[in-house]
N, C-alpha and C positions, 0 to 999 in steps of 0.2 A: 204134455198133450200135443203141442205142435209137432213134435218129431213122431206121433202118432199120426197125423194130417198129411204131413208130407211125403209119409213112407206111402199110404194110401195115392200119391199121387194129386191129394187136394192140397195145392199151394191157396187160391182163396181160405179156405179152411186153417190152415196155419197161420197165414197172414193175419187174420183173424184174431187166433189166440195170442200169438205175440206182440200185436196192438194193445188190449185187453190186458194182457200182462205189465203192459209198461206203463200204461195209466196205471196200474198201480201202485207201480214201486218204478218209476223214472229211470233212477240210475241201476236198473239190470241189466249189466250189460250184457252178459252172455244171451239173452232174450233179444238183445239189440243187434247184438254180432247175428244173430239165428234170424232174426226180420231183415237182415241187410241180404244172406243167403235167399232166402224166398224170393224177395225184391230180384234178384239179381237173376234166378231162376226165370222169373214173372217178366226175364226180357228189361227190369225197369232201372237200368244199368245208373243213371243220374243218384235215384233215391238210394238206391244200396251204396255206392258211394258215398253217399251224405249221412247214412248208418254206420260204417265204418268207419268214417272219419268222428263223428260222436263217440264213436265207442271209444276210439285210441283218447279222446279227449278227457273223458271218462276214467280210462284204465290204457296209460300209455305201453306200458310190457304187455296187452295182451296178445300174444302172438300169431291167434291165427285172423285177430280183426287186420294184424300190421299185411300179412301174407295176402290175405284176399285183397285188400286196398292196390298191394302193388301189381296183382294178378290183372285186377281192373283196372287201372291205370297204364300198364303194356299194352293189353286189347286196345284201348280208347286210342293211344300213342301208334299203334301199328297199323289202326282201321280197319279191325277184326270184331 
């Protein structure tokens, strides 16, 4: 349902259900990796980093939470 919210262009909206989703079941991480995207869309570059980094902690080989982490962490390092 979120990647229905965000295709619409409502990241509130997304944000939303994959909050909602993790109260229910914590360790989803794929829902965690996808709130860290939103976040990170939503400008909220700290929080999505702190998504990511749960997630790997969560589920260390997931490789696209490992890619986005170092994605964000370049930006931050380069002052982009």
């Amino acid at each position: 349902m979120a990647f229905f919210w965000r295709r619409k262009g409502d990241l509130p909206g997304a944000h939303e259900q994959l909050t909602q989703a993790l109260k229910l079941q914590t360790n989803y991480y794929e829902a965690r990796f996808n709130l860290g995207r939103i976040l990170l869309l939503q400008g909220k570059v700290e929080q999505a980093t702190n998504e990511f980094v749960r997630v790997l902690q969560e589920s260390p080989n997931y490789q696209p939470a490992r890619t986005s982490l170092e994605q964000v962490l370049l930006r931050i390092a380069v002052g982009k």
